[in-house]
DSSP file (Angstrom, degrees, kcal/mol; ACC not computed):
  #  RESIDUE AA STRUCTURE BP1 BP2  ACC     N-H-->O    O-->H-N    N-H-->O    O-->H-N    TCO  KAPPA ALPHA  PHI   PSI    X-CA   Y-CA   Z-CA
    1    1 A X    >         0   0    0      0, 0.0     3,-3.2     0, 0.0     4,-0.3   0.000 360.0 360.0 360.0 -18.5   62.2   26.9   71.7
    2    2 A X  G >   +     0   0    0      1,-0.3     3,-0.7     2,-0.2     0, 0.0   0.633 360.0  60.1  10.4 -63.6   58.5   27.4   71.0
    3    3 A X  G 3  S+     0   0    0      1,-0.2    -1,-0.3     0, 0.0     0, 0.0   0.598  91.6  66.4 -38.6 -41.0   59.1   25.7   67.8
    4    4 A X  G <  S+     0   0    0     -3,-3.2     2,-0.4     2,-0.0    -1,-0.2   0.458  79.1  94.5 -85.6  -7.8   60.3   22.6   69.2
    5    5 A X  S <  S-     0   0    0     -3,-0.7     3,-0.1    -4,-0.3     0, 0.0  -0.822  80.8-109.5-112.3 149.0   57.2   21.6   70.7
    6    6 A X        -     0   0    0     -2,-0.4     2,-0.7     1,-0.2    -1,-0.2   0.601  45.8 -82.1 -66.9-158.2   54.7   19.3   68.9
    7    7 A X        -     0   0    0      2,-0.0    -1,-0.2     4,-0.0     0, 0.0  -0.673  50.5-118.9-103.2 138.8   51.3   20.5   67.4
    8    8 A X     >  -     0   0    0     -2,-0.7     4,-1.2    -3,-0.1     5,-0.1   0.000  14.3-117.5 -44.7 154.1   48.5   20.7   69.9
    9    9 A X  H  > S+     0   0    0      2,-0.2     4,-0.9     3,-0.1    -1,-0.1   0.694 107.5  41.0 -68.1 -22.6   45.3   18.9   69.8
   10   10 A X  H  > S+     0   0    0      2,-0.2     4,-2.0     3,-0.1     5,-0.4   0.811 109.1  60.2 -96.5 -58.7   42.8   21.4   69.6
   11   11 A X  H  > S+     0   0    0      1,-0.2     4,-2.3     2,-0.2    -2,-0.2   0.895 110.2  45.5 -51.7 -47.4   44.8   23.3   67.2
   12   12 A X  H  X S+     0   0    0     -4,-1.2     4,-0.5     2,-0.2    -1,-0.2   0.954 108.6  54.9   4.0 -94.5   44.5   20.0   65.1
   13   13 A X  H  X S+     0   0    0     -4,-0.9     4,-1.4     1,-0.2    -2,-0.2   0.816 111.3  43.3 -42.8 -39.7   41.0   19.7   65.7
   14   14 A X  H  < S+     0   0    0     -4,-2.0     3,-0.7     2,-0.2    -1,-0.2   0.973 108.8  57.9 -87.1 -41.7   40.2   23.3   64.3
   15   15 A X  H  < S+     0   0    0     -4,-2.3     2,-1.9    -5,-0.4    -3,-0.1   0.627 112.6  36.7 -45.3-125.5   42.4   23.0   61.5
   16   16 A X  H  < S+     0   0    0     -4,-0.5    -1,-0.3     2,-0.0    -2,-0.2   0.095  92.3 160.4   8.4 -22.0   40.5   19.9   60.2
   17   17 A X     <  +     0   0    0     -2,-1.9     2,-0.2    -4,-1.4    -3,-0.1   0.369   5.3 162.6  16.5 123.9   36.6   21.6   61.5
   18   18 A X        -     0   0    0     52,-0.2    56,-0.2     2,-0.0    55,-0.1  -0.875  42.7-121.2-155.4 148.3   33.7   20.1   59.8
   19   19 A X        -     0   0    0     -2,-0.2     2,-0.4    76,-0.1    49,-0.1  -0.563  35.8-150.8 -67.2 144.9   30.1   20.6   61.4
   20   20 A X        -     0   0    0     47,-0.3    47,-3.8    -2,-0.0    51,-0.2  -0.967   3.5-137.8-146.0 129.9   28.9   16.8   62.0
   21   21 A X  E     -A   66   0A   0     -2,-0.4     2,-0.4    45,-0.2    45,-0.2  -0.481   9.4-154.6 -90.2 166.2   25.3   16.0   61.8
   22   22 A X  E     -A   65   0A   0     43,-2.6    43,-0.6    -2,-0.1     2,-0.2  -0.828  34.8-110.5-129.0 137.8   23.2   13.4   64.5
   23   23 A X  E     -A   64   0A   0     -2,-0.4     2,-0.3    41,-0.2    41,-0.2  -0.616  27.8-141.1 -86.3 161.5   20.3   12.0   63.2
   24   24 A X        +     0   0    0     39,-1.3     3,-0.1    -2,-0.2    38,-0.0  -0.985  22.4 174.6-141.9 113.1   16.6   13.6   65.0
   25   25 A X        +     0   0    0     -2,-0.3     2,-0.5     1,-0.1     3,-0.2   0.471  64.5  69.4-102.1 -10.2   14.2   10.8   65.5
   26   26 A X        +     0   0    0      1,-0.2    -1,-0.1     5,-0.0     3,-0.1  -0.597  56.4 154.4-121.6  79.3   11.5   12.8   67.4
   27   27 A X        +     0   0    0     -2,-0.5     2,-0.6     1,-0.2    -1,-0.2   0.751  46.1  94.6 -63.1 -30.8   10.0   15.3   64.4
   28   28 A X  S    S+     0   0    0      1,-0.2    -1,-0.2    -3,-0.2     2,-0.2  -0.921  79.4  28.7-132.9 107.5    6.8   15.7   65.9
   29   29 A X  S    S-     0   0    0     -2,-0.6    -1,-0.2     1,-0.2    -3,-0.0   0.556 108.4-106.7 -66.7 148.7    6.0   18.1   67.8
   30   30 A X        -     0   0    0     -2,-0.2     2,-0.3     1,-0.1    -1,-0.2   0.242  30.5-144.5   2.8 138.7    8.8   20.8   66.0
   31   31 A X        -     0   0    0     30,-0.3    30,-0.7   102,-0.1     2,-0.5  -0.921   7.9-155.2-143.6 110.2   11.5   21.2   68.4
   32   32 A X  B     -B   60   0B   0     -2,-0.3     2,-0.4    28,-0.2    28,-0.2  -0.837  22.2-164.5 -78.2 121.6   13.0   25.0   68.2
   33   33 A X        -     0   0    0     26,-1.0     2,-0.5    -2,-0.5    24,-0.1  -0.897  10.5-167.1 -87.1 111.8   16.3   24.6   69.4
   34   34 A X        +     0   0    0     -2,-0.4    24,-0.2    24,-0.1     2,-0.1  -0.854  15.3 161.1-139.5 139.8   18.7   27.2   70.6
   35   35 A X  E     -C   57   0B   0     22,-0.9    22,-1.6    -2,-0.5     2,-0.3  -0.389  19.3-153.6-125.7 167.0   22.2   27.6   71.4
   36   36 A X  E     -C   56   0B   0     20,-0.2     2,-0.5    -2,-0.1    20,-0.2  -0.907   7.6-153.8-141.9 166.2   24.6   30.8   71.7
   37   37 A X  E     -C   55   0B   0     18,-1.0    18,-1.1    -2,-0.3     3,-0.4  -0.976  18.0-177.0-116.1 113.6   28.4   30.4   71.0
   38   38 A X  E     +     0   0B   0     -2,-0.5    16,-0.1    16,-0.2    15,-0.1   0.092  69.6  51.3-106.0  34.3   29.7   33.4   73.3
   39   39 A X  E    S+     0   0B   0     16,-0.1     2,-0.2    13,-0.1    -1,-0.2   0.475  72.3 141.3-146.3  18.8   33.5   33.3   72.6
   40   40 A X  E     -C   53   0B   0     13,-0.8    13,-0.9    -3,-0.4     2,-0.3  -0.518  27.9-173.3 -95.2 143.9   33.6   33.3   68.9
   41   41 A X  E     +C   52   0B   0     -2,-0.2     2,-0.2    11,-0.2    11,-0.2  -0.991  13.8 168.7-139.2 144.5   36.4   35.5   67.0
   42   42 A X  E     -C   51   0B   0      9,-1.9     9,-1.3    -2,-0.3     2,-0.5  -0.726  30.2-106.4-148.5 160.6   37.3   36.5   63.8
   43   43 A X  E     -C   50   0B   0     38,-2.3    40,-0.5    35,-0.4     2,-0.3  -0.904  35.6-114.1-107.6 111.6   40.0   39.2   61.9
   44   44 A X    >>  -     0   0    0      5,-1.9     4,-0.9    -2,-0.5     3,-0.7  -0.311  14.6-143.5 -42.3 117.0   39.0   42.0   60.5
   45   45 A X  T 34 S+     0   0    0     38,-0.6    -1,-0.2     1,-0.3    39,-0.1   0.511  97.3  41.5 -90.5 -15.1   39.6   41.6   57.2
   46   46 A X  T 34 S+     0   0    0      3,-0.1    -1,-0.3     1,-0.0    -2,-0.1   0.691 133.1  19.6-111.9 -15.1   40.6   45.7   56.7
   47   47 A X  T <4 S-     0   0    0     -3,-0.7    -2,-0.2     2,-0.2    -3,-0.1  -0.059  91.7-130.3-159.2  28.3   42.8   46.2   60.1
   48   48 A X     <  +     0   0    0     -4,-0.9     2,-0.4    -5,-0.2    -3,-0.1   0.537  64.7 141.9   0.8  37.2   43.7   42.3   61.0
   49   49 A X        -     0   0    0     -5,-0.1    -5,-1.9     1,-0.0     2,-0.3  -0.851  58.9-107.9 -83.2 140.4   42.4   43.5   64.6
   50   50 A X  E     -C   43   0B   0     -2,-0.4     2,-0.4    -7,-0.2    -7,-0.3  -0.367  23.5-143.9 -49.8 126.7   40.3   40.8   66.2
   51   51 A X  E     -C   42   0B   0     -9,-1.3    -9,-1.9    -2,-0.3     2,-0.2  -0.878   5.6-154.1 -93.1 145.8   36.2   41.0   66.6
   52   52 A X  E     +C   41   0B   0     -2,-0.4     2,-0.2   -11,-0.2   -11,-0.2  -0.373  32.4 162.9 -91.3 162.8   35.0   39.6   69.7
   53   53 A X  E     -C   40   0B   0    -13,-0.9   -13,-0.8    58,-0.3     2,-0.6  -0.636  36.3-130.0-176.4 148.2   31.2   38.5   68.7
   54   54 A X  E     - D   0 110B   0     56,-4.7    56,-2.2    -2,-0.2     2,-0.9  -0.831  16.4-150.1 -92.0 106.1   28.1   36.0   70.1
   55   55 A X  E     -CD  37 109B   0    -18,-1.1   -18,-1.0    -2,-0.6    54,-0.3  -0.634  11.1-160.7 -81.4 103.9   26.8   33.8   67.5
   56   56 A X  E     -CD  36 108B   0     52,-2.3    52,-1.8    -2,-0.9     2,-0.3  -0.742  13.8-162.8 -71.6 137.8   22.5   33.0   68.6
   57   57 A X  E     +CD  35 107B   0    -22,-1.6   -22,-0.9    50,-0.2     2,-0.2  -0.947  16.4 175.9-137.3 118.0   21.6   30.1   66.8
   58   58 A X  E     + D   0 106B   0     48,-4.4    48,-0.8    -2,-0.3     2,-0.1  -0.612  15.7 148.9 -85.7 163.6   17.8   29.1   66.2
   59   59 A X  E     - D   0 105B   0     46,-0.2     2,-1.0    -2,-0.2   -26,-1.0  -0.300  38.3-150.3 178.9 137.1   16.8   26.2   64.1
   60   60 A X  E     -BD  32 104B   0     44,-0.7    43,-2.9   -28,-0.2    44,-0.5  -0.794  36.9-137.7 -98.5 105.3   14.0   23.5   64.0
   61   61 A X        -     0   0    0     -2,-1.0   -30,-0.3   -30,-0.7    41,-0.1  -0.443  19.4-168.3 -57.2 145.4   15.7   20.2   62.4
   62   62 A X  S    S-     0   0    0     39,-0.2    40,-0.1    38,-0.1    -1,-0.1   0.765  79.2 -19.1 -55.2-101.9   14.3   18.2   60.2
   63   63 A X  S    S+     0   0    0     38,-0.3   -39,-1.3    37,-0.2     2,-0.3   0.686 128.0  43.7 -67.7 -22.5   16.3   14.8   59.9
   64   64 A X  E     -A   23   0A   0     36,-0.2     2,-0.2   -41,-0.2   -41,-0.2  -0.825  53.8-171.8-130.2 154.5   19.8   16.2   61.6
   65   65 A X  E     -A   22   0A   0    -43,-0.6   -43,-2.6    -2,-0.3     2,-0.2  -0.864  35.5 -98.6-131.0 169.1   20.8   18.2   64.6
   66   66 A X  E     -A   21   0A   0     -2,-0.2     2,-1.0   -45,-0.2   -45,-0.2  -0.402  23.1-121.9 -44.2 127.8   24.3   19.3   65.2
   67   67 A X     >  -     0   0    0    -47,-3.8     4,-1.2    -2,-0.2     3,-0.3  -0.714  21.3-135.5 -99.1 135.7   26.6   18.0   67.2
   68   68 A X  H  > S+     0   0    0     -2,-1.0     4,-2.0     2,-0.3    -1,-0.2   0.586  96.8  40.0 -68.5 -48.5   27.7   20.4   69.8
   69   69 A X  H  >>S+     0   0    0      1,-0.2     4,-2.8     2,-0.2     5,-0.6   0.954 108.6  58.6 -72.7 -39.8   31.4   19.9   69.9
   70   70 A X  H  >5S+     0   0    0     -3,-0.3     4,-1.5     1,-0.2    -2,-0.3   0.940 112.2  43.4 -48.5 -36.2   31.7   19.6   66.2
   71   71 A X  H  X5S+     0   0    0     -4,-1.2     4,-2.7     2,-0.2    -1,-0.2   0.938 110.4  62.2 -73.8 -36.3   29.9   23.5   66.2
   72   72 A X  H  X5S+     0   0    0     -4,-2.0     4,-1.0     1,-0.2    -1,-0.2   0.738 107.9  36.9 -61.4 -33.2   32.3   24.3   69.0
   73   73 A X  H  X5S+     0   0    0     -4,-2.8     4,-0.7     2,-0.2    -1,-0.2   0.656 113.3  53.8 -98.4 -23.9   35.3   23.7   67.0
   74   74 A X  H  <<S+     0   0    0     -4,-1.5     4,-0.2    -5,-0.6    -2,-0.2   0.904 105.1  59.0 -65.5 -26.3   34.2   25.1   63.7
   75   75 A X  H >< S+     0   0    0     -4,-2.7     3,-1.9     1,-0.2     2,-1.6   0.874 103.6  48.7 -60.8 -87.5   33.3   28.1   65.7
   76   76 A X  H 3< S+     0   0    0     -4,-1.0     3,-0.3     1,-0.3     4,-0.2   0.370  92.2  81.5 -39.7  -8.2   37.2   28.5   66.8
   77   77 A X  T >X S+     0   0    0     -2,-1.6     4,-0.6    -4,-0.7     3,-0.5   0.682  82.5  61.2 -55.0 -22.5   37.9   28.1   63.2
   78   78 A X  G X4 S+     0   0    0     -3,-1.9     3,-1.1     1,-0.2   -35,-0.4   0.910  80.8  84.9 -64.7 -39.3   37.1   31.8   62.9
   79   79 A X  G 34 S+     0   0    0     -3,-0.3    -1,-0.2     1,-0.3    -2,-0.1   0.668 100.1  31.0 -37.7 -50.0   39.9   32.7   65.3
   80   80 A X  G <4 S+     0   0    0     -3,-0.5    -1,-0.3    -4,-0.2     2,-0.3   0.437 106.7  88.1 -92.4 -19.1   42.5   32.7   62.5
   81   81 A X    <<  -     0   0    0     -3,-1.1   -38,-2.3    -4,-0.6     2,-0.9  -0.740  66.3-135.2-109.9 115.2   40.4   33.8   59.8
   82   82 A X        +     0   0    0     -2,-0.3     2,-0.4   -40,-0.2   -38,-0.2  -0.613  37.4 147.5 -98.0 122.1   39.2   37.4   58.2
   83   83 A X        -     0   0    0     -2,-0.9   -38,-0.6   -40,-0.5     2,-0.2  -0.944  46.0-122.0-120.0 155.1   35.5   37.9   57.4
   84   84 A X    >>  -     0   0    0     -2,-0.4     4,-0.6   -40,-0.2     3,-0.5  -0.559  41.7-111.1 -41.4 146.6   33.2   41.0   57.5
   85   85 A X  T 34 S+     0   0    0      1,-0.2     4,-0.4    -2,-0.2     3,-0.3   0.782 116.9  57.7 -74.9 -11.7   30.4   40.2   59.7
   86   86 A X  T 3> S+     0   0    0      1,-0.2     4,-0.6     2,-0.2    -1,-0.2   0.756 106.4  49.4 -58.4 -38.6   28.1   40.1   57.2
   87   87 A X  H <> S+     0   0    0     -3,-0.5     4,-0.9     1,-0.2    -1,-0.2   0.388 110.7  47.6 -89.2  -6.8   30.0   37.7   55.5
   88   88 A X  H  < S+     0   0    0     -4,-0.6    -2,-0.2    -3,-0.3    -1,-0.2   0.495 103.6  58.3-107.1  -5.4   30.4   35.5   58.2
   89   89 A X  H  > S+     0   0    0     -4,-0.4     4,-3.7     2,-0.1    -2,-0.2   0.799 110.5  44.4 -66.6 -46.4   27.1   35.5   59.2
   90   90 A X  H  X S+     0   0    0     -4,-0.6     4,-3.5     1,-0.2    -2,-0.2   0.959 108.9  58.4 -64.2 -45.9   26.0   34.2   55.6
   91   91 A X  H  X S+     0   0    0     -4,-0.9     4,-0.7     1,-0.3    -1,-0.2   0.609 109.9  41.1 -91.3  -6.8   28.9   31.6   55.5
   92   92 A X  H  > S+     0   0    0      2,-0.1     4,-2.1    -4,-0.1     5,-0.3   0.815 111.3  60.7 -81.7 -39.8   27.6   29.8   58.8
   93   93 A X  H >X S+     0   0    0     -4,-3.7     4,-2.0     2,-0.2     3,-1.5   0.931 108.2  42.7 -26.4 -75.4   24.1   30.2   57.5
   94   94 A X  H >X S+     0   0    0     -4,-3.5     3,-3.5     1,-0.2     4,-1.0   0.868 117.0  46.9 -61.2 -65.3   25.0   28.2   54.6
   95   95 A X  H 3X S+     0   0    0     -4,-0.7     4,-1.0     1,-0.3    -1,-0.2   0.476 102.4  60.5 -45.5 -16.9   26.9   25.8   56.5
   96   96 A X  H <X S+     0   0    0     -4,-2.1     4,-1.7    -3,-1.5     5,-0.5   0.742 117.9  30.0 -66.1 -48.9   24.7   25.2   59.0
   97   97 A X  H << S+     0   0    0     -3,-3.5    -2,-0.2    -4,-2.0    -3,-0.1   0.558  98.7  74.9-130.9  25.2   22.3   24.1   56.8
   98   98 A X  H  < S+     0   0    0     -4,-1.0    -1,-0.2    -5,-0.3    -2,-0.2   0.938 118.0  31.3 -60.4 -73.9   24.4   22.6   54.0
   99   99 A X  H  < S+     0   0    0     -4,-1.0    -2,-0.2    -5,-0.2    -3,-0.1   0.895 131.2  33.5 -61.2 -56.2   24.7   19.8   56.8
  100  100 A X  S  < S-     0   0    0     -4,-1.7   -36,-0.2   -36,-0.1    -3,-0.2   0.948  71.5-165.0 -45.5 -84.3   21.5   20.1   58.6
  101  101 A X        -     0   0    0     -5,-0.5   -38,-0.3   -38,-0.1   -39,-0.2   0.861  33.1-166.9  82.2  74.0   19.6   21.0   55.7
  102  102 A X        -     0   0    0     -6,-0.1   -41,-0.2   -40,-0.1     3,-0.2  -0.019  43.6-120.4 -90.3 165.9   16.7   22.3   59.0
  103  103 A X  S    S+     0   0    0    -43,-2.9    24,-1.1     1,-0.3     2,-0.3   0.980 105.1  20.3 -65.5 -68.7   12.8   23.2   58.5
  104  104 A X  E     +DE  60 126B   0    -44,-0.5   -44,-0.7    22,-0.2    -1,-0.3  -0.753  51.2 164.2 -91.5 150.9   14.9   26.5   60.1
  105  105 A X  E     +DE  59 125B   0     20,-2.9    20,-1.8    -2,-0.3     2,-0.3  -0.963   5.6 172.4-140.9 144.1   17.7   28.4   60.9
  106  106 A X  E     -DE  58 124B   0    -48,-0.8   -48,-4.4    18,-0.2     2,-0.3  -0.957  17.4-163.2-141.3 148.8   18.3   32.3   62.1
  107  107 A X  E     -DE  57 123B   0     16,-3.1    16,-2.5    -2,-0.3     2,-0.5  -0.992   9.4-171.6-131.4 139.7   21.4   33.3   63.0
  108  108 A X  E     -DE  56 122B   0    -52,-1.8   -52,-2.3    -2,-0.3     2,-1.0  -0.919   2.0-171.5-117.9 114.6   22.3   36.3   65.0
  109  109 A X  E     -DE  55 121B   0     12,-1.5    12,-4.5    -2,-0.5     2,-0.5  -0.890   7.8-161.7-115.4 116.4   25.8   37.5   65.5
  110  110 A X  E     -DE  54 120B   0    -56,-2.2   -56,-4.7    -2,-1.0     2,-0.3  -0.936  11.1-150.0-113.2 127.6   26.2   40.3   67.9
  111  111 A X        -     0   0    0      8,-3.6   -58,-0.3    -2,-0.5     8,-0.2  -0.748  20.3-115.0 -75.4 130.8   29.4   41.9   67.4
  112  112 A X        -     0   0    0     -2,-0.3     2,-0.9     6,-0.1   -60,-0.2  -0.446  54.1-104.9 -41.8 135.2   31.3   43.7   70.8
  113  113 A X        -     0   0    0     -2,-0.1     2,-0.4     5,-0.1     3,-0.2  -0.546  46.1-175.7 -88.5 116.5   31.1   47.2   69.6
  114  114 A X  B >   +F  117   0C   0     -2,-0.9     3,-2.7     3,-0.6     5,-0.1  -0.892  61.6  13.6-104.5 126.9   34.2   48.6   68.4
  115  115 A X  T 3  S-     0   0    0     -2,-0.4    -1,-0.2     1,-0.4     3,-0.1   0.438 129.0 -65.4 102.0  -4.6   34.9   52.3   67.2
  116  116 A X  T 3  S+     0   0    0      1,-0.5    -1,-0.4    -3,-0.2     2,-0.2   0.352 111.8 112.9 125.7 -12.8   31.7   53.3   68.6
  117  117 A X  B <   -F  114   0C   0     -3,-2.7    -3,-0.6     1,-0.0     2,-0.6  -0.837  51.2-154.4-138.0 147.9   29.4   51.1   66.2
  118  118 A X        -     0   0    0     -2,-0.2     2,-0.8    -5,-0.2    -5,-0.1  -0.899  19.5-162.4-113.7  97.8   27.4   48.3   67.7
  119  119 A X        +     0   0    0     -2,-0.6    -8,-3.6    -8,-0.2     2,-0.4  -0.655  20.2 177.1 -92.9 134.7   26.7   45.6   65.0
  120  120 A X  E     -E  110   0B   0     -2,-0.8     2,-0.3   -10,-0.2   -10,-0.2  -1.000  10.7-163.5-116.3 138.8   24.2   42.8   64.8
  121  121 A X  E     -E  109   0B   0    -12,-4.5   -12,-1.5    -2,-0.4     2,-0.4  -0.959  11.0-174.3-116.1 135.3   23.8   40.5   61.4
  122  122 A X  E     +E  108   0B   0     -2,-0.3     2,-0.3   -14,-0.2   -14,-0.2  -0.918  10.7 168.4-145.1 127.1   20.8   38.5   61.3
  123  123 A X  E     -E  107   0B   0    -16,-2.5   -16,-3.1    -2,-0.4     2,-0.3  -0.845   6.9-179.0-124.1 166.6   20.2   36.1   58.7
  124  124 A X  E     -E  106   0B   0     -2,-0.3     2,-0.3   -18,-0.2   -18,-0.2  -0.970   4.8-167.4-157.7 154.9   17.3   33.6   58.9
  125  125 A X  E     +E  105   0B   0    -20,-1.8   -20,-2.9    -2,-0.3     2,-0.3  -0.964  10.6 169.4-171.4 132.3   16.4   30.9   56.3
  126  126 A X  E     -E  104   0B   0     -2,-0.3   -22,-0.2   -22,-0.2     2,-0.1  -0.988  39.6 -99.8-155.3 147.4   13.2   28.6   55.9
  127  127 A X        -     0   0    0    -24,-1.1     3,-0.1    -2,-0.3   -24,-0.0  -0.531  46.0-111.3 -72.3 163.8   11.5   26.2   53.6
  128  128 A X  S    S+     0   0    0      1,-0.2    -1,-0.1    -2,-0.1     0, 0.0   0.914 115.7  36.7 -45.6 -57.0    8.7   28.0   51.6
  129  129 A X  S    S+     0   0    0      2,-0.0    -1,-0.2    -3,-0.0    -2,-0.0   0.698  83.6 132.1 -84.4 -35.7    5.7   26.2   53.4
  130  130 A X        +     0   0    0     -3,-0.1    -4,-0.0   -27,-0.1   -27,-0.0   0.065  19.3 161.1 -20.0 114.7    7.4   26.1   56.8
  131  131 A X        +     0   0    0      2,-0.0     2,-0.2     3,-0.0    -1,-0.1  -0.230  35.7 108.2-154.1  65.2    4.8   27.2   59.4
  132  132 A X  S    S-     0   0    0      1,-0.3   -72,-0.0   -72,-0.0    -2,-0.0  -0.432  80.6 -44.1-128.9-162.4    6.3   25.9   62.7
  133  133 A X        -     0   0    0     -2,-0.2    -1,-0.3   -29,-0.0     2,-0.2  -0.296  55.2-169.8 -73.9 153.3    7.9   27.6   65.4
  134  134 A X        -     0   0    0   -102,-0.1     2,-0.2    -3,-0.1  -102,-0.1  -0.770  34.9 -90.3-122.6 172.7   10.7   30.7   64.8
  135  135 A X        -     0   0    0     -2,-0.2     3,-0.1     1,-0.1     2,-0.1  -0.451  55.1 -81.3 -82.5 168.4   12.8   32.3   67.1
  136  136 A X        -     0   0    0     -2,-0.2    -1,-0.1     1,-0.1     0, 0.0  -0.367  53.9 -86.8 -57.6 136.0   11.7   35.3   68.8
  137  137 A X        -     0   0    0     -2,-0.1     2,-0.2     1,-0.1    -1,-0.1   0.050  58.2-107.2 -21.7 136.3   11.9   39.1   67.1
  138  138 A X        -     0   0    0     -3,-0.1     2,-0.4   -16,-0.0    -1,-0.1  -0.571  21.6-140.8 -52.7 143.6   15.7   40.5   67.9
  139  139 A X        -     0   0    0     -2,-0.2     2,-0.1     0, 0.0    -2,-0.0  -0.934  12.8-147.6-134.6  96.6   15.9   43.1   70.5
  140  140 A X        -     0   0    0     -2,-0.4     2,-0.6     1,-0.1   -20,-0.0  -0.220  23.8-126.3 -67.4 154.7   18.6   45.6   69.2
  141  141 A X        -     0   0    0      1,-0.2    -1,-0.1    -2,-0.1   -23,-0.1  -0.665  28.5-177.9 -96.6 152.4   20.2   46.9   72.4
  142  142 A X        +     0   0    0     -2,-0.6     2,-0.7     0, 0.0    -1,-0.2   0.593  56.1  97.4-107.2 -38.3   20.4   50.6   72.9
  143  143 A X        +     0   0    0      1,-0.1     2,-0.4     2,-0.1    -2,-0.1  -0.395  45.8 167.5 -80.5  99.3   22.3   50.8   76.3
  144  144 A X              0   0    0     -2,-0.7    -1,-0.1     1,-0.2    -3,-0.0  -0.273 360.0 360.0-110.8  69.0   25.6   51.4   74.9
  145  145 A X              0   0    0     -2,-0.4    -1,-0.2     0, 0.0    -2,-0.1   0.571 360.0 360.0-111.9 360.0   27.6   52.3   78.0
């Protein structure tokens, strides 16, 4: 009977996902901003097992920031969806700043380590001339117990 019941509202919402930007009135000083998404999921695109992974997100706006539920439900777009992490790293990059369009962005997606192999993707993306604050060096973890 499963069937019989109507469609959710967050299932909705993630279906229909689109990043929605806030205009940023206060440029000066640079405002590094950083979030982490800890619950974000994806399909393995070779063994349609889920990966579990934590998306870090740096970025100094320029005109826009995100707005926080809108990222919250684009993340859970992932849920259904098969990437490589590599490739899913890139394809928030660009969206992130496709909308944004920020002085910065780094993004780090740390994978939960499956099969033995611990991954992190970190892609990071700046105007040429940009010489305001970044996020801090990555610190790959070692302690794999």
């Amino acid at each position: 009977m499963a069937n019989d019941l109507p469609e959710k509202h967050g299932t909705k919402l993630i279906a229909e996902a689109k990043l929605e930007p806030i205009e940023f009135k206060y440029q000066d000083p640079p405002s590094l901003i950083y979030f982490t998404c800890p619950e974000g999921t994806s399909l393995c695109p070779r063994s349609g097992f889920p990966d579990f992974w934590t998306a870090h997100i740096w970025y100094v706006p320029q005109k826009y920031l995100v707005e926080l539920k809108s990222l919250k439900i684009y993340i859970n777009k992932f849920r259904n969806e098969s990437h490589y992490h590599e490739e899913l790293a890139h394809l928030i990059l660009r969206d992130l700043v496709e909308v944004l369009r920020p002085h910065y962005l780094k993004i780090v997606m740390d994978y939960t380590r499956r099969g033995n192999i611990q991954t992190d993707v970190i892609v990071e993306r700046f105007e040429p001339s940009y010489q305001g604050p970044r996020a801090p060096e990555w610190k790959v973890r070692y302690d794999f117990r």
